[in-house]
DRENSE-861310 format. One record per residue (C-alpha): residue in one letter; z negated, y, x negated. Coordinates in steps of 0.02 Angstrom, whole numbers, padded with zeros to 5 digits, always signed. Example, Ala and Ser with C-alpha at 12.3 -4.5 7.8 and 13.67 -1.06 7.14 Angstrom:
<pts>
A-00390-00225-00615S-00357-00053-00684
</pts>
This chain:
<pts>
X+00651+00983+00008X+00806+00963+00125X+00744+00848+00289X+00908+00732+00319X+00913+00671+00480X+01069+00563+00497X+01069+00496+00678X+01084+00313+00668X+01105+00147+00809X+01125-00009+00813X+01140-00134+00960X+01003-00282+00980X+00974-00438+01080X+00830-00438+01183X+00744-00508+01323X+00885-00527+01434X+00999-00384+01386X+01049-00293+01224X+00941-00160+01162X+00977+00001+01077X+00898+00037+00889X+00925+00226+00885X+00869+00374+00775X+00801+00480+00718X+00796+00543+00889X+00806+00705+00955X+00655+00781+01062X+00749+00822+01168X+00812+00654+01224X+00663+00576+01189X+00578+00684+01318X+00691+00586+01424X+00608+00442+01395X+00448+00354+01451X+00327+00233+01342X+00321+00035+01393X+00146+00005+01482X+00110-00116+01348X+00139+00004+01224X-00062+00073+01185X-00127+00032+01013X-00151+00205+00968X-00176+00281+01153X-00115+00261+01314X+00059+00255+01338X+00094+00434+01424X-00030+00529+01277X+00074+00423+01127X+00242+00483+01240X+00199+00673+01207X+00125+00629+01025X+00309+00552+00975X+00397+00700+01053X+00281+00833+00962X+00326+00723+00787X+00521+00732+00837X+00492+00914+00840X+00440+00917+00649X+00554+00985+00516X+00494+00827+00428X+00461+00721+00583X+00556+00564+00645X+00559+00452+00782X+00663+00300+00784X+00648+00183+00950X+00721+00037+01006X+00757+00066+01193X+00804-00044+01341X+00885+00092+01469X+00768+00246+01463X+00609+00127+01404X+00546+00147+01232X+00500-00047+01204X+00456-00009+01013X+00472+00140+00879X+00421+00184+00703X+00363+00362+00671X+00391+00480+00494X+00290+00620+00459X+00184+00714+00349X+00007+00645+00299X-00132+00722+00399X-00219+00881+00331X-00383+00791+00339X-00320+00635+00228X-00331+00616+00041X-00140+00582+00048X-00084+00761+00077X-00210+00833-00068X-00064+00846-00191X+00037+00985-00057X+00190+00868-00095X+00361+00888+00023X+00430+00761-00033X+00284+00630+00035X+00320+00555+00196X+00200+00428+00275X+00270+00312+00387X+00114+00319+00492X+00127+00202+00638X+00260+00037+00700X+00224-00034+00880X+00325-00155+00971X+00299-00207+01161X+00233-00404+01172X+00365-00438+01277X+00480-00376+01176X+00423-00458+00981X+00495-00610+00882X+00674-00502+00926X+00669-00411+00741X+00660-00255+00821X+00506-00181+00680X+00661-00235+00538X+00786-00150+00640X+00705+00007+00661X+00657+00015+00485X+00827-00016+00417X+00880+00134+00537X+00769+00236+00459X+00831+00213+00298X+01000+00221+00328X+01128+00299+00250X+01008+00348+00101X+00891+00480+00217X+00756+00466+00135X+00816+00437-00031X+00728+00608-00068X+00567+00567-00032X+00419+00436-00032X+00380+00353+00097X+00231+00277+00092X+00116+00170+00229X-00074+00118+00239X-00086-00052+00302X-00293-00095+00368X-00313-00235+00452X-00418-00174+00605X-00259-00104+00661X-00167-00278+00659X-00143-00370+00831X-00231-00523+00774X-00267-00579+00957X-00103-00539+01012X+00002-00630+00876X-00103-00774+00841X-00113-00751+00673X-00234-00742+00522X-00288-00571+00450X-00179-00670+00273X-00042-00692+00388X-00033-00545+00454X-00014-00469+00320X+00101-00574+00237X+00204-00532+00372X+00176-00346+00353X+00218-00319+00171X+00388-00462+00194X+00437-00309+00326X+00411-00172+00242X+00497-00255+00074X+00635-00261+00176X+00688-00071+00144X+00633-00071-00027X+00419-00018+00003X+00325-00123-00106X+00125-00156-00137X+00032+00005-00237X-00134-00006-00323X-00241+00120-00259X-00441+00195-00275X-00450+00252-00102X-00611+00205+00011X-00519+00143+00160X-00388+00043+00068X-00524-00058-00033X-00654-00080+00101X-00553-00223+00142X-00450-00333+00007X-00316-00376+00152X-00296-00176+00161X-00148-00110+00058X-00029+00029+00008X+00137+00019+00031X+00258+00125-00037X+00441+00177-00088X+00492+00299-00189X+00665+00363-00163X+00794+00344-00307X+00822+00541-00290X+00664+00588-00305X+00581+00676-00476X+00491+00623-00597X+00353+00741-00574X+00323+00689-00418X+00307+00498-00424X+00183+00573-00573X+00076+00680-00450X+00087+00545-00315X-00011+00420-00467X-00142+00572-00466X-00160+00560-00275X-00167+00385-00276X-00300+00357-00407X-00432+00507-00401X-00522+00389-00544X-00411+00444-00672X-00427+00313-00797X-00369+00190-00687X-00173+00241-00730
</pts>
């Protein structure tokens, strides 16, 4: 599978001066960059700096930021499902998780999560591939955003149907432990037949379920 990375931007409004929607970004000038403070829902800012960097550096890997100066203030990353996951049982390359989308509290209610998105899709990129994402809700910033675990995800899957990733039935453990958890995916108007057919086998490992 060919990895298209189109370089992308797009110029925001923020909290008191435009921000840049960029990528996918390079390593190399995202090296350049630092993390917001505010910016640790997965680790601290610094450790998630390197992490982003190291996914930049993947043949498959890509970052794309929305930046005010040399400040990541929020970014989506794309890469390949973890060894250890169910998702990468079927040794597809053409299955891309979207596997995390943070954006500073200072910095939310400015669409920056749709903006980044649309980035990433731009241009047909990832028209090749499907791109999926696990939504679970003890990842959601209920505290933060005042909302429900209902609206919070209503919010989630009205962002991700914004490029075209709708709600997938699915048997896995984690996904039904909760009913608010879901599966989100996409799958790219390029990509084969077979493998939207051995993504349904990944997906449901109960096989009379499709």
């Amino acid at each position: 599978m060919e990895h298209l990375k189109r370089y992308q931007k797009q110029i925001r409004s923020g909290p008191g001066r435009p921000l840049v929607v960029e990528g996918p970004i390079p390593p190399e000038r995202l090296r350049d960059y630092s993390l917001h403070s505010s910016l640790d829902a997965f680790r601290r800012p610094a450790e998630q700096h390197a992490a982003l960097v190291e996914i930049a550096e993947l043949p498959e890997g890509r970052i794309i930021a929305a930046v005010d100066g040399n400040v990541v203030v929020g970014y989506v990353t794309f890469h390949y499902p973890d060894e250890l996951e169910r998702w990468s049982e079927g040794g597809m390359d053409d299955l891309i998780e979207l596997g995390a989308i943070e954006v500073a509290n200072a910095y939310r209610g400015f669409g920056l999560a749709k903006a980044m998105l649309a980035v990433a899709f731009a241009e047909g990129q990832l028209d090749n591939a499907i791109i999926y994402t696990t939504e679970y809700y003890w990842h959601w910033d209920l505290e933060g955003s005042g909302m429900n675990v209902w609206q919070y995800r209503e919010m989630m899957e009205k962002l991700m149907k914004s490029v075209g990733m709708v709600w997938f039935a699915t048997d896995d453990p984690e996904i039904c432990a909760h009913p608010a958890n879901c599966l989100m995916v996409r799958i790219g108007k390029d990509v084969p037949l077979s493998s939207a057919e051995q993504f349904d086998r990944v997906r449901f490992r109960q096989r009379f379920m499709y």
